[in-house]
N, C-alpha and C positions, 0 to 999 in steps of 0.2 A: 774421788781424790783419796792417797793413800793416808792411812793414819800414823801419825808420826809418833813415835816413843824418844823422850829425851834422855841423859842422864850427863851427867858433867865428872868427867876423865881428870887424872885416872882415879880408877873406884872397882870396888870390889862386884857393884853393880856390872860389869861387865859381861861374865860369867851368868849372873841371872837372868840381865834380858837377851842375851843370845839365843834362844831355844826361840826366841816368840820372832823372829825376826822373819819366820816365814808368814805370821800374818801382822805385823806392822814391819814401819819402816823406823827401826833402829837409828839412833843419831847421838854421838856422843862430844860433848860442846867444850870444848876448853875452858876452867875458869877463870881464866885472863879474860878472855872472850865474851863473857856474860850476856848482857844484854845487845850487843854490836851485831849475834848472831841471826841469822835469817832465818826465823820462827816459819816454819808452814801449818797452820792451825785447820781441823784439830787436830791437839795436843797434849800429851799426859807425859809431865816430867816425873821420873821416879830418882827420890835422892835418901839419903842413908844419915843418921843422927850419927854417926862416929866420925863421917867425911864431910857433910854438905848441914854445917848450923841452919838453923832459922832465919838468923840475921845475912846469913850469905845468899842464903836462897833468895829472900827479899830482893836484896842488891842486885842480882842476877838474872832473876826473872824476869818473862816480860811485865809491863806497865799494863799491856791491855789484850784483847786475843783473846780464842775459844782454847782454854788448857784449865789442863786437872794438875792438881800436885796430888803424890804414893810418895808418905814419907817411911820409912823402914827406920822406928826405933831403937835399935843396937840396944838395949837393955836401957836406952836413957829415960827419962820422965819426959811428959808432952810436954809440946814446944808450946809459947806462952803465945805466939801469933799462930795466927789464921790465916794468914795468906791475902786478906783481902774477900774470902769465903771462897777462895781456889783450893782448898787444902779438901782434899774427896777423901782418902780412907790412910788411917794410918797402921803398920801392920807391925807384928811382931819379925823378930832379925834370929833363926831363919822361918821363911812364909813355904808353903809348900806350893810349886810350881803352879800345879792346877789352878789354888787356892789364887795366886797374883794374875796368872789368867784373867780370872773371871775378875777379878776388882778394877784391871787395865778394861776391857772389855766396859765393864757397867760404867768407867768413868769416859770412856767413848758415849755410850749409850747415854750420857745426861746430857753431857754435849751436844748430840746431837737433837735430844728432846728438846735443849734450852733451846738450840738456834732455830727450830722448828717454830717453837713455841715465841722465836723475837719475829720471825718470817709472818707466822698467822696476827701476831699484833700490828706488823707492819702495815699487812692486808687488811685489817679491822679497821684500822687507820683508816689508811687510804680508802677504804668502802666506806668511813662513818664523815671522810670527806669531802668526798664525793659528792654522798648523800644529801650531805650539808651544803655542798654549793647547785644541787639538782633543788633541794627546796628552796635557797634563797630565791633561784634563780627562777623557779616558781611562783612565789611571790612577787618577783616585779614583775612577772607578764600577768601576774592575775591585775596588778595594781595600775596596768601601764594604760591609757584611755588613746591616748593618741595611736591612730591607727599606724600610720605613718614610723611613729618612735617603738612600734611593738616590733616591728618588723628590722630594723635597725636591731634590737634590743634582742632580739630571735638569732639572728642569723652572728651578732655580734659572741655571745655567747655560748653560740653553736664554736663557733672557730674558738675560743675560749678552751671550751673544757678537752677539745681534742686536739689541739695544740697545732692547728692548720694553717696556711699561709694566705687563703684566699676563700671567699663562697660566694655560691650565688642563693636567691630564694622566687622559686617561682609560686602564682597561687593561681589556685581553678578557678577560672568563672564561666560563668552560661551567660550567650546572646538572647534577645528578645523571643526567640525562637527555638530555646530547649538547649539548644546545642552547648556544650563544656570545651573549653580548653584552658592552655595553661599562660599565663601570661608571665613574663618576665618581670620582677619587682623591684628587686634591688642585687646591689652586687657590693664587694668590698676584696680588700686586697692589702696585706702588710707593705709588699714589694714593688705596687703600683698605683700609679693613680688612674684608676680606670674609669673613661668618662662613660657615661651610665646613656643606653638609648631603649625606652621598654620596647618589647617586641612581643608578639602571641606565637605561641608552637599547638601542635594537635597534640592530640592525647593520642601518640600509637607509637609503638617501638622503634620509630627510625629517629629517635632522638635519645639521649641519656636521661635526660626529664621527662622523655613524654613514655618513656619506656617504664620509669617509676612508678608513674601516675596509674597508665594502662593497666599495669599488674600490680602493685600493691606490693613488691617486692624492695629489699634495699639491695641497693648494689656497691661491691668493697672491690675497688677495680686497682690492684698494685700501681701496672701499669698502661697509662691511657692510651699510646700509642702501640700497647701489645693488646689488643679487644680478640677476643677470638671465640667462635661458635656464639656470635650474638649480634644481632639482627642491627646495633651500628657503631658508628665509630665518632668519635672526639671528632670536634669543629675544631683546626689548629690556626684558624684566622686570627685569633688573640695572640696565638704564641709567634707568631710568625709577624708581626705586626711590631710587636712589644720587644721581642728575641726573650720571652719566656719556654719556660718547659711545664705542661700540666702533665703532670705525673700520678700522683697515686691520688684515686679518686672516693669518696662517698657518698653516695645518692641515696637518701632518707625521705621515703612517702611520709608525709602529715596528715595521719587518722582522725577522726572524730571520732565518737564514741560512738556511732553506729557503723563505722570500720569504712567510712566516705575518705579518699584520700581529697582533700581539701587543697593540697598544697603538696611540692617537694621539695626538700633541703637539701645543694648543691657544695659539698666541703673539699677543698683542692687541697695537695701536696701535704701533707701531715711532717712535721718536722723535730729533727732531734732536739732542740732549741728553737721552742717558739717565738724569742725575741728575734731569732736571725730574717734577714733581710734575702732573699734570692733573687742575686743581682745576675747570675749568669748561670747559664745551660751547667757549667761544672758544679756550683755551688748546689745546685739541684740533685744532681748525680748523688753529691758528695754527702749532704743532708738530708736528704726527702724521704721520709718510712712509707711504707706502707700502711695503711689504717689499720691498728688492732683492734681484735677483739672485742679488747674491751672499749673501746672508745667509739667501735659502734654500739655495743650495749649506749653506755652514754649518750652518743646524739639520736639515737632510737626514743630512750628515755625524755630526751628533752623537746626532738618531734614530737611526740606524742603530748606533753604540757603546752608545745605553742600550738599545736590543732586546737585545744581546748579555750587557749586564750584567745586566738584567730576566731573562733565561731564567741566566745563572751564578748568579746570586742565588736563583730558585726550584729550578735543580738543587740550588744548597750548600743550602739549607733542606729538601729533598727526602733529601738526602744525611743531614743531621742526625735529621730524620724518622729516617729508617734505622737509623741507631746508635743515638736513643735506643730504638727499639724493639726492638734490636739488647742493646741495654743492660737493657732491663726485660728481656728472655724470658731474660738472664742470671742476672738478681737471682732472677727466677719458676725459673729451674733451680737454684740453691743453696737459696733457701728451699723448695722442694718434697722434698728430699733433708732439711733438719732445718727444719721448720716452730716449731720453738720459735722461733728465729733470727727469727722474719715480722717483717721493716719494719728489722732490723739496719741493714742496708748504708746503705737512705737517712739512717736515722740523722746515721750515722757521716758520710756527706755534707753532709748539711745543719749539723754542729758542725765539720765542717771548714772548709768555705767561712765558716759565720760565724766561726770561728777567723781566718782567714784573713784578713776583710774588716775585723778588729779590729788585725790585726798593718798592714795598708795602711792606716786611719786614724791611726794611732800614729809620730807625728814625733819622738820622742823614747826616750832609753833604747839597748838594744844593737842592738836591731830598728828604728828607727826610720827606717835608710836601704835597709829592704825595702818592697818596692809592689810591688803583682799588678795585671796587666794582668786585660782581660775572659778572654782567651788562656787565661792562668795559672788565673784562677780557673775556669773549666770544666777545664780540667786536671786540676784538683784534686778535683773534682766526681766527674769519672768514674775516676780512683783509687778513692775512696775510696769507690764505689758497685761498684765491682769488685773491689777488695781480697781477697774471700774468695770468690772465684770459684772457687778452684782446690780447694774444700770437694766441687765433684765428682768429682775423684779419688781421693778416703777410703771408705774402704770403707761403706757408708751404718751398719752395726751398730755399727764403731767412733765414727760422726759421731753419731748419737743417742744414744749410751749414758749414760742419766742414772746408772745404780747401780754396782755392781764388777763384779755378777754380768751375763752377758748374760739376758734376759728366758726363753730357752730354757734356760740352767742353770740357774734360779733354780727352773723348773717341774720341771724333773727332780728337783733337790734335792725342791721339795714330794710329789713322786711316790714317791721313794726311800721319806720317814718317813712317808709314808701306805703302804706297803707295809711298811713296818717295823712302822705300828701296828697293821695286820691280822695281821702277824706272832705279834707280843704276844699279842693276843686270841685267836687260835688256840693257841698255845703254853698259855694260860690255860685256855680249854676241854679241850683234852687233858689237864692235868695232873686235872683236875676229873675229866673222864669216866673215866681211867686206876684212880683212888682208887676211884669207882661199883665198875667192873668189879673193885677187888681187895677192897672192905670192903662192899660192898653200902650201903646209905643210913645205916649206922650212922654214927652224930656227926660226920655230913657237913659241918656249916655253920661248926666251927672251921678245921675243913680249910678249905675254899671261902676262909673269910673272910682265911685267911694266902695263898693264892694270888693272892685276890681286891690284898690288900694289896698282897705283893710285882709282881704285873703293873702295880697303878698309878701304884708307884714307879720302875717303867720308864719305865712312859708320861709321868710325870712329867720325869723327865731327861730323854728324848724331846723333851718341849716344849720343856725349858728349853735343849737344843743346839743345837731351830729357834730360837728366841728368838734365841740368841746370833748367829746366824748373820744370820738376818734385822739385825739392828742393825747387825753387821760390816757388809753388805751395802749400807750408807749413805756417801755419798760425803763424810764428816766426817773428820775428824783418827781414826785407828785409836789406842786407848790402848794401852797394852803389856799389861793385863791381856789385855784382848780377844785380843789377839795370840795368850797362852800356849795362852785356854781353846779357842781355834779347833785349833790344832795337837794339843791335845788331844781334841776332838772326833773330828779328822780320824784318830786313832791305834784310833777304835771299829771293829769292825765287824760283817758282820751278813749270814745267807745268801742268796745270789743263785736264785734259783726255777731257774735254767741249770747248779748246781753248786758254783762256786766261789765264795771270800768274797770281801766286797768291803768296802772302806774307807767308813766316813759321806760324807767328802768325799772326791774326786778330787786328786791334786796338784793341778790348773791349779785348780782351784773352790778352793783353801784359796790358792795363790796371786798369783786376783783378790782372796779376801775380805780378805788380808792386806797388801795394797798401804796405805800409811801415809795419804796423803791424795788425795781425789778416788774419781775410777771409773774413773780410767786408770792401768794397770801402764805398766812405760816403753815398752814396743814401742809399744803405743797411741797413748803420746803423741809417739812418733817420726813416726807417723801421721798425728797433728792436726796437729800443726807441718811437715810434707811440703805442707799444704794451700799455703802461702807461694810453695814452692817451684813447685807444681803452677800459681800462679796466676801466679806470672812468668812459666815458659815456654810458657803458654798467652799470657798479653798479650802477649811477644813477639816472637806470629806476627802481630802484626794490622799489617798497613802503615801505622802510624797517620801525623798529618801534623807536620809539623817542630814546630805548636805544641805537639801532645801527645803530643812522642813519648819524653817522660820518665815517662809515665803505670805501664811496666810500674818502672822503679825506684822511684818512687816507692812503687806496692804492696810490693814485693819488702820493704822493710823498714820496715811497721808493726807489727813485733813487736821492733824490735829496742830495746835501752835505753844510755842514753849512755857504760854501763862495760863492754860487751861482753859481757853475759850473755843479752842477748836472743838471739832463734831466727829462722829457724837458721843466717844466717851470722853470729855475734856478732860484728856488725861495729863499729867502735871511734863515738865521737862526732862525728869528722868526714867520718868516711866515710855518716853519714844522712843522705840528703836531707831538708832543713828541710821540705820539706812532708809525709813522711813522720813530723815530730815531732808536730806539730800532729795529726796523724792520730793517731797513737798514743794523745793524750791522749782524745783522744774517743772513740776505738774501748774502750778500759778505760773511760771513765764510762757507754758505753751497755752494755756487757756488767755492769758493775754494778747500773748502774737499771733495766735492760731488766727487762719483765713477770717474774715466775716460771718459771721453768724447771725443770726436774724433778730435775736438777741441782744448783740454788741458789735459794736465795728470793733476789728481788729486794729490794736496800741502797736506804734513803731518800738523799735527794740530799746532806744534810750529811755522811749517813758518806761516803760513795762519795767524796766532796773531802776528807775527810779521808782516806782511803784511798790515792787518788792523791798526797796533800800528804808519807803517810808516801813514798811512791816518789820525790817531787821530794826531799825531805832524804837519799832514799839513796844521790843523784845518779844514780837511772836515767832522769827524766826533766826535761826543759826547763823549767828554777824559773819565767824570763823569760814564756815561751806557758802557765802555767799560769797563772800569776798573772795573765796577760790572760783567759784561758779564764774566770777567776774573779770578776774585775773590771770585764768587760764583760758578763758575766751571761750567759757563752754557751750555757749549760748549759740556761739557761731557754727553747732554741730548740724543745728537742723536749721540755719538760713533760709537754705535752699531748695528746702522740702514747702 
């Protein structure tokens, strides 16, 4: 563009810029005319202190524009303004030609530095914001978990930063059998509503994606209906269908960091106005750029972040895979050890989180300003599917023991009085045969018949001690009678085939049988309740992640009750973690509903709420999470299981 010299007519200045007119473009401005005149910048106005004041020039000049002021002092004293800092050099009146030359010249020459120098800010800009929206945009696919919402999230801010109308996103996958291709994922569209059908292409050049993929190349296509010297051409079933136009194309491979294209990113019609809608073939025409440069630098750039996020996303999912599977062969090793227990833990899972998900819809009340994240609640999830993990360090006889007696002293016992009865019967036959051998058959049968008696008055008592013992031997309330007649039992005894005599019952056999309620003496139950202990210190080797790493406290205290009598660290009400309350209540309504046990018969669901309801009035548990447990019908989760 030519550089323009101003001066404002008439003026003695005429004569001086005349000479230079063959390298600028001379322009002499009316001063009526002032500022109304049609400035072509840049611009260096040259004015004179005899003809053109300070205050005039002001008046006259433009408001804004790349221009210099060359004021020519005529012998006067400096002007008291500055121009705004447009004032470049002031000269003495007369300047020697050459001399004004080169000042016109250097104040082109600043001009042009400065507009350079607002151009590279411009571009500094725009590259530091760029930058700025490639990191944030960074950040949420590092942050984004949902596989489903990354992909959305990718392809959304693909079309974003390069101002497109439409994309698609395809990603690689391998069949059971080695083999890769590309699968269709998702698609979007400003202009349309495109209903979405996934489909598989091959990885080889007779596609636009599959030609990406195959080579590793990006492809910046103007125009899709002009393809030329490449192996294919645009599907126009969309466009022809819809009565759109796909126009200017770019096709972005999504690398990994071992240079695997994972995926390719599918970006339609680039537009001079990315709010504009392309409702028709002209508006297309009319609108549509071609992909620049830099805007595939750009979605190169941010291919390359969603490859990264695409392979963190199926590591964490791969990861998760892991633990839960990690997490079942847990559940499969506690329920293998007491299969009564089958299905406990998810149970207890499943009435926690919906506990849980009842306490985060509840705006009101003492709970009302608690909410659980996704976070929290998987958190909670695997607590409480963990909980009784530590059931495999109980000795498995103690963890099964439905009765008082163990299953091996209860058959010894039966062994004992079956050797006691053959006892009897012998004893019976001797006395009989003794009488033969001293009276011969004489009036044998009253004899026999008082033998016969008294043996089956033995055998009698005999039964009635197993009796008593067997009943003892039930995991019910012990009555005090039972009590006396056992002790009494245990005080009979009776000859050993090896010698010496031996007691009906053993100490330790009289007292399991005499333990007041359950089938556990107290060591035992020091035992089952170690389970707690066992299952912290085992969760608290697992390097879990910042979100669940409250996972082992959380188990550590689902036994515990709000007045400190829970096990086994009766720890006070405010030292429970609230998720571990919640648990608690559910872990007591599945161990009372739960199928049968050999143990307990399984409580219908109204006791088992009334049972737990007597525990809320005893203040051992949370009135508030029970009455939710109760009122959001949580109970009704696992009915059916």
């Amino acid at each position: 563009m030519a550089k323009h010299l101003y001066y404002f007519r008439p003026s003695a200045l005429n004569k001086v810029l005349r000479p230079l007119s063959d390298s600028y473009r001379v322009v002499a401005l009316d001063r009526d005319q002032g500022t109304n005149a049609d400035w072509i910048f840049p611009a260096v106005l040259v004015a004179n202190a005899r003809e053109d004041d300070p205050k005039a020039i002001e008046r006259l000049a433009p408001k804004s524009g790349a221009w210099r002021l060359i004021y020519f002092l005529e012998g006067h004293s400096l002007p008291k303004t500055r121009f705004d800092g447009r004032l470049f050099a002031m000269l003495p009146s007369p300047t020697p030609q050459a001399v004004l030359a080169r000042t016109i010249e250097s104040a082109f020459d600043t001009l042009r530095l400065e507009e350079e120098s607002r151009r590279t800010a411009a571009q500094l800009h725009l590259v530091a914001t760029e930058l700025e929206t490639l990191n944030k945009i960074g950040i949420a696919l590092s942050t984004e978990r949902s596989p489903d919402a990354l992909l959305e999230l990718i392809l959304t801010k693909s079309r974003e930063i390069t101002g497109c109308d439409a994309g698609s996103l395809y990603l690689v996958e391998e069949d059971p059998e080695g083999a890769k291709h590309l699968v269709f994922r998702l698609t979007q569209s400003d202009s349309h509503s495109v209903p979405f059908r996934q489909f598989t292409l091959p990885i080889d050049t007779r596609s636009i994606a599959g030609y990406a993929a195959a080579t590793g190349k990006i492809l910046n296509i103007k125009d899709a209906y002009r393809i030329r010297n490449l192996p294919f051409r645009v599907n126009r079933d969309f466009d022809e269908k819809f009565g759109y136009r796909t126009k200017s194309m770019l096709t972005v491979p999504m690398k990994n960091q071992k240079d695997e294209v994972i995926g390719v990113l599918q970006l339609i019609n680039a537009k001079r106005d990315p709010s504009l809608k392309l409702t028709s073939r002209q508006v297309v025409h009319r609108e549509v750029l071609p992909f620049s440069e830099r805007s595939q630098e750009l979605a190169s750039s941010l291919a390359s972040q969603a490859a990264v996020a695409l392979e963190n996303s199926q590591l964490y999912r791969e990861i998760e895979n892991l633990f839960e599977g990690f997490v079942k062969a847990s559940v499969l090793a506690i329920e293998s050890r007491d299969p009564t227990t089958f299905g406990h833990s998810e149970r207890v899972a499943k009435l926690t989180v919906g506990l849980a998900e009842a306490v985060d819809r509840s705006d009101t009340g003492p709970y009302g300003d608690i909410h659980f994240t996704g976070e929290d609640i998987r958190e909670i999830r695997y607590a409480s599917i963990l909980h009784d993990f530590g059931k495999v360090g109980v000795k498995e006889e103690v963890l099964v023991k439905a009765k008082k007696l163990y299953p091996s002293q209860l058959e010894l016992i039966h062994k004992r009085f079956q050797y006691i009865r053959k006892v009897l019967e012998l004893d019976s036959y001797r006395k009989k045969l003794d009488f033969v051998l001293a009276n011969g058959n004489q009036n044998y049968q009253q004899t026999f018949a008082e033998i016969e008696s008294a043996g089956c008055k033995e055998l009698g008592q005999l039964e009635e001690f197993l009796s008593h013992i067997l009943q003892a031997n039930e995991p019910t309330v012990l009555p005090e009678k039972t009590s006396e007649e056992l002790v009494e039992i245990a005080g009979w005894t009776f000859q050993d085939p090896s010698g010496p005599t031996e007691p009906l019952l053993s100490e330790e056999e009289l007292r399991f049988l005499t333990i007041p309620k359950g089938s556990l003496d107290s060591d035992e139950r020091i035992q089952i309740e170690s389970h707690v202990i066992h299952s912290f210190r085992f969760l608290s080797q697992i390097p879990w992640t910042k979100e669940l790493k409250r996972i082992p406290l959380i188990a550590k205290a689902h036994h515990e009750k709000l007045d400190g009598s829970g096990y086994p660290y009766h720890m006070a009400s405010t030292e429970i973690p609230f998720q571990a309350k919640m648990m608690t209540i559910s872990d007591i309504f599945d161990a009372l509903t739960a199928r049968d046990r050999p143990y307990k018969r399984a409580v219908p669901v109204e006791r088992a709420l009334d049972i737990i309801g007597q525990e809320v009035k005893s203040q051992l548990l949370d009135p508030v999470l029970f009455r939710l447990f109760v009122d959001a019908k949580i109970f009704q989760i696992t009915a059916k299981e």
